[in-house]
C-alpha positions, 0 to 999 in steps of 0.5 A: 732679525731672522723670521720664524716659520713653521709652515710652508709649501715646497714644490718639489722635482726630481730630476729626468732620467738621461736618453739611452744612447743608439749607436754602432761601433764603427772602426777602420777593418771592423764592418760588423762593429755591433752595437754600443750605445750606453744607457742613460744616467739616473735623475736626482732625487729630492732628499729631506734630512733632519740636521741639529743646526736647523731650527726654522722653514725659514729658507723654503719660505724664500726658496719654495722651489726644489728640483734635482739634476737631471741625469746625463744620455747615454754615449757610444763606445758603451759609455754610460751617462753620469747620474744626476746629483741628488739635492739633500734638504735640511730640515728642523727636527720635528718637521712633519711632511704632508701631502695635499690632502693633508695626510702625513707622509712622514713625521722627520723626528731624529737627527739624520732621519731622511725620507726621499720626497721625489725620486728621479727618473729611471734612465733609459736603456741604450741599443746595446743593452737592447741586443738579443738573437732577434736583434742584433743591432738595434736601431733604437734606444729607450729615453730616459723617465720624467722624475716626480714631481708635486707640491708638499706641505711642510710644518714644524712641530716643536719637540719639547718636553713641556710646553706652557700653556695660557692666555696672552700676557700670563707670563710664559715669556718671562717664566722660560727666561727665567728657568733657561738661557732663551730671551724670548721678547717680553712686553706687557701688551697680549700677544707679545709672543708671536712665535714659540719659544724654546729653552733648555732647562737643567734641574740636578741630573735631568735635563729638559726642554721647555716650549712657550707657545703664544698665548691662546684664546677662546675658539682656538681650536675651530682656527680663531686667532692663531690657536690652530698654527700653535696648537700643533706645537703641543703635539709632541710635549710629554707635560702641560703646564698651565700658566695662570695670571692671578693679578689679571685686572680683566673683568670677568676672568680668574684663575679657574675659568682660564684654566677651564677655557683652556682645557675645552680647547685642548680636548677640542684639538685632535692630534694628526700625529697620535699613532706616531708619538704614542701620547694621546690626545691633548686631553690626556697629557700630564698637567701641572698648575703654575699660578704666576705673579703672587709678588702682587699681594692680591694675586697672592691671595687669589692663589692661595683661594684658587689652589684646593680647586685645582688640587681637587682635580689631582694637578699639582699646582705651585705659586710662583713669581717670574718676576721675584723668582719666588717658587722657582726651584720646587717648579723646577724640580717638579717639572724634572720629575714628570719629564722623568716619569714620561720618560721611563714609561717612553724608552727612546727609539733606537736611530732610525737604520737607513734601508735600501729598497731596490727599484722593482723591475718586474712589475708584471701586473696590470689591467684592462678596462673599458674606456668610459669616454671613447665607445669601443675603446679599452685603457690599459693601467699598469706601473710596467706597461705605463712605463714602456709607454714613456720610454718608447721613440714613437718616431722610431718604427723598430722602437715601436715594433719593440715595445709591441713585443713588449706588450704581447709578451706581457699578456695585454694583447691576449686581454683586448682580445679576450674581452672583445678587442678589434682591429682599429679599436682605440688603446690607450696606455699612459698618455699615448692612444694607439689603433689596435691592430692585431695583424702586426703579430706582435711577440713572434720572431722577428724579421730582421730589416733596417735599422730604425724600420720594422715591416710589420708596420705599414705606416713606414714612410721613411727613406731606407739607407739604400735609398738615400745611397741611390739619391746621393749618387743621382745627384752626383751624376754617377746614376740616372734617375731611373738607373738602378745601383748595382 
C-alpha cells in the first residue's frame, strides 16, 4: 500500500564547476605554440518541476539526498570540459518550497512550473582565455566553483476546490466517495482518515475537486493532534464545507458547538501563502453547511432544530445522508455554484512563461570593513571579489600575482589603504586571510617571467625550469655541479 507524504526535507547539491585547463601547444616546428588550455564545464543545477503524474513526496521521503553532476576540467588544444547534467525533480502540484527558517521560497503551483533550488557552480577559466598583452602565455588556470548547497523543506499543499471539514468520523470519507470515483478508507472508529483525500467531482458543466482533510480537534491549530499538518491543506480551497455529525451519541457535543469548535481553529490558523493565493485568511472563505446522517430519525430531527442557527449566520446548509444518498444532488449543485462564483471573481493565471536571467559577471560592488576578531586586520565582502578568491591556485605564484591584479583594479586596494591599511596587516577575502603587502605593486604592468612565477612575490621558492635543466644535465654527468650550462 503507497504511503502519503506531505512534508520532507530535501538536501539539496548542485554540482562543481570543472578546472580551467593550463597548457600550451606544443607541436613539431612551432616553439611559440601559445596557450590553449580550455575552460572548465558548468555544474548541474538541482531542478524542481510540477509534473501532472505526481501526487506524493513519497520518493524524497526515501531518497532525501539530491545532488547534481558535476562539470568536466578543461582540456588542451582549447577543448572545453562538458557541463555537468542537470537533475530535474518532479514534484505534486501545489508543493511549496521553504527554507530553514521557514520562509517561502516559492509555492510550485501549475503543471510544468520550475524553480532551480541550487545552481551549479561556475567553471573556471583556462590559460587561453586568461591571455592578454601582459600575458601572453600564462602559466595558470582559474578552478572551477563549488555549487550550492543546503537543506530544504518541501510541503504538499492540496489544490482543491472545497475542502471538508469536521471532527473525526463526521462522514467526509464517505460523502467524497459517494460524490466522486475516489475510495478513501472508511471505518466507523475516529481518526480513520489518516491522510487527505482527493475526488473529482462533475455537476452538469462544471467540474471540481473535492478535499477530505482528517478529521480535526480542539487545539488543532496550537499543533495538538495533527491539526497543523492538515490544516495547510485548507490553504488553497476556495469553499469550506462543514461536515456535521447529527446522530453523534458523545455527551456534550451537537451540532452548532462542533461548528463553533471549528470555526475558532480555523480563525486561529494563519495562512503562510496568503499573498500568494489571494484567498484570505481561513476565516474568511465561503462556508456551507452539511448536517450528515439524517437516515437515523433523531439526527433528522436534531437537523431540522439546528438548521435557522446556521441559516442566521448566512451559511447555507443542506441535510444529508452519505449513507442513503438523500440530499446528494441540491449539494452537489450548490457546491458548483460557489466554486463557479470563486472562479469568476478569480481568472486563472495565464502559465508561468520560463525566463532566462544571464549570470552576472560584473558585480563590481563590494566592501571593507574591520575585522572585529583580529585587531588590525580588515575583511573584504563582495560576490566579485569572493569569487576571485575561490577560483585562485594559491600554489601557483602567477596565479596569485593575478588575482592581486584583480583586486587593485577593482579598487580594494586603494580601500585598505584609505581606511588605514598597513603593510603585514591581515585580509581576509572569503576563506582565505592573506598579509597585506602593498609593495607587490599590484595592477601595474607586469614583468614577464616563468610560467607559474611572478617576481613580485618573494615568498618564490620553486625550481625555475632553468634550473631543473641544469640539475638533469648534472645528474647526466654532461655538467658539473658548479659548471654553468651554456
Amino acid at each position: 500500500m503507497s504511503k502519503f507524504i506531505d512534508r520532507v526535507v530535501l538536501h539539496v547539491s548542485a554540482g562543481k564547476g570543472g578546472h580551467g585547463c593550463s597548457s600550451v601547444r606544443r607541436e613539431k616546428f612551432m616553439p611559440l605554440g601559445g596557450p590553449d588550455g580550455g575552460n572548465g564545464g558548468r555544474g548541474g543545477d538541482v531542478i524542481l518541476e510540477v509534473d501532472a503524474n505526481v501526487h506524493t513526496l513519497l520518493d524524497f521521503h526515501f531518497h532525501p539526498h539530491a545532488k547534481g553532476t558535476n562539470g568536466k576540467p578543461g582540456e588542451g588544444s582549447n577543448k572545453d570540459g562538458k557541463h555537468g547534467t542537470d537533475l530535474l525533480l518532479k514534484v505534486p502540484d501545489g508543493t511549496v518550497v521553504l527554507d530553514n527558517d521557514g520562509k517561502v521560497l516559492v509555492d510550485l503551483v501549475g503543471i510544468g512550473n520550475r524553480f532551480i533550488v541550487a545552481r551549479g557552480g561556475r567553471g573556471g577559466l583556462g590559460n587561453a582565455a586568461l591571455a592578454s598583452k601582459a600575458r601572453k602565455a600564462p602559466g595558470f588556470a582559474l578552478l572551477g566553483e563549488d555549487g550550492e548547497e543546503g537543506d530544504l523543506v518541501l510541503e504538499l499543499k492540496s489544490v482543491a476546490d472545497v475542502g471538508l471539514v469536521g471532527f473525526p468520523s463526521a462522514g467526509k470519507s464517505s460523502l467524497v466517495s459517494v460524490l466522486s470515483a475516489a475510495k478513501p478508507k472508511i471505518a466507523d472508529y475516529p481518526f480513520t482518515t489518516l491522510v487527505p483525500n482527493l475526488g473529482v467531482v462533475s455537476s452538469g458543466d462544471t467540474t471540481f475537486t473535492i478535499a477530505d482533510v482528517p478529521g480535526l480537534i480542539p487545539g488543532a491549530s496550537d499543533g495538538r493532534g495533527l491539526g497543523l499538518d492538515f490544516l495547510r491543506h485548507l490553504e488553497r480551497c476556495a469553499v469550506l464545507a462543514h461536515v456535521v455529525d447529527c446522530a453523534t451519541l458523545e455527551p456534550g457535543r451537537d451540532p452548532v458547538s462542533d461548528v463553533d469548535a471549528l470555526e475558532a481553529e480555523l480563525a486561529a490558523y494563519k495562512s503562510a501563502l496568503n499573498a500568494d493565493t489571494g484567498l484570505g485568511d481561513l476565516a474568511d472563505r465561503p462556508r456551507i453547511v452539511i448536517l450528515n446522517k439524517i437516515d437515523v430519525p433523531d439526527a433528522a430531527e436534531l437537523a431540522e432544530m439546528v438548521t435557522t442557527e446556521f441559516t442566521a449566520r448566512g451559511w447555507p446548509v443542506f441535510e444529508i445522508s452519505a449513507v442513503s444518498r438523500a440530499g446528494l444532488r441540491p449539494l452537489t449543485f450548490a457546491l458548483a455554484e460557489l466554486v463557479e462564483n470563486y472562479r469568476a471573481a478569480h481568472p486563472k493565471a495565464a502559465p508561468t512563461r520560463p525566463v532566462i536571467r544571464p549570470i552576472a559577471t560584473n558585480e563590481t560592488g563590494f566592501t571593507v570593513i574591520a575585522d572585529p576578531e583580529e585587531p588590525g586586520g580588515f575583511i573584504v565582502r563582495g560576490n566579485q571579489p569572493e569569487r576571485w578568491v575561490r577560483q585562485t591556485q594559491f600554489d601557483n605564484d602567477e596565479a596569485v600575482g593575478y588575482l592581486a591584479d584583480r583586486l587593485a583594479r577593482l579598487g580594494v586596494e586603494d580601500e585598505l589603504v584609505k581606511q588605514g591599511a598597513v603593510p603585514g596587516a591581515p585580509v581576509t577575502i572569503g576563506h582565505v586571510t592573506f598579509e597585506w603587502e602593498p609593495q607587490i605593486s599590484a595592477g601595474v604592468d607586469m614583468v614577464p617571467t616563468g610560467r607559474g612565477t611572478d617576481l613580485r612575490l618573494e615568498q618564490n621558492d620553486r625550481i625555475g625550469a632553468a634550473e631543473r635543466k641544469h640539475a638533469s644535465r648534472v645528474r647526466r654527468g654532461l655538467l658539473k655541479e658548479d659548471e654553468e650550462q651554456e
